[in-house]
C-alpha positions in Angstrom: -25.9 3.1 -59.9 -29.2 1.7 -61.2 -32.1 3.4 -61.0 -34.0 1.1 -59.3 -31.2 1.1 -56.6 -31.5 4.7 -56.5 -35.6 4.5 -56.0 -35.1 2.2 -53.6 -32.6 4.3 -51.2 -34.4 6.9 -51.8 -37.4 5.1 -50.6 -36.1 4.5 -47.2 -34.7 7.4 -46.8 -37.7 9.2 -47.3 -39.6 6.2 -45.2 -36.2 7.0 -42.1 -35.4 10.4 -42.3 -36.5 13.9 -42.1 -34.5 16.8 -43.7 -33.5 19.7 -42.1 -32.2 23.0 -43.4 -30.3 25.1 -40.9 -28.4 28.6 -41.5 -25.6 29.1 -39.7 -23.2 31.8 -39.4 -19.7 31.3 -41.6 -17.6 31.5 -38.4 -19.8 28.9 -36.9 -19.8 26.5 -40.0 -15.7 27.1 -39.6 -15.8 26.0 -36.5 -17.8 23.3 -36.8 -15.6 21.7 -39.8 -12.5 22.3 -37.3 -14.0 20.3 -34.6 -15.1 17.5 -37.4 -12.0 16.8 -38.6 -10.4 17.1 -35.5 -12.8 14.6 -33.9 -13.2 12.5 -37.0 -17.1 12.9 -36.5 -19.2 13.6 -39.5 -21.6 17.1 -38.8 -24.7 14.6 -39.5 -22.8 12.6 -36.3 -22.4 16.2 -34.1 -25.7 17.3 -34.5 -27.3 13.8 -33.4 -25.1 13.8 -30.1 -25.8 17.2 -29.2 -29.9 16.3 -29.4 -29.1 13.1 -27.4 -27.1 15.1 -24.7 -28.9 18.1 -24.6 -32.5 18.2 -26.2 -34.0 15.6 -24.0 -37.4 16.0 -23.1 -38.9 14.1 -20.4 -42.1 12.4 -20.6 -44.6 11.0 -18.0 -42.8 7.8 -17.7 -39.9 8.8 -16.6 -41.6 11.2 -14.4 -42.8 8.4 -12.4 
């Protein structure tokens, strides 16, 4: 890969996405790779569905 290509991904990514470090127990990381490749989700994939189902926060719009 060039490194312009490389600039440029990492470019957007910086521009679309934030990083985020979690520690997790080993039996839960275990568990979590089971139900991946079980599911065929990625973890990147589980982790964005479980804040869309669960982390939802209402606002004032949709308090109206």
């Amino acid at each position: 890969m060039s490194r312009t290509s490389t600039a440029v991904k990492r470019k957007y990514n910086e521009k679309n996405y934030k990083q985020l470090n979690v520690a997790l127990r080993f039996e839960d990381v275990e568990q979590l790779e089971k139900y991946c490749k079980a599911t065929g989700d990625s973890k990147r994939g589980f982790f964005s569905r479980m804040i869309k189902e669960h982390a939802r926060v209402e606002t004032d719009k949709e308090n109206k």
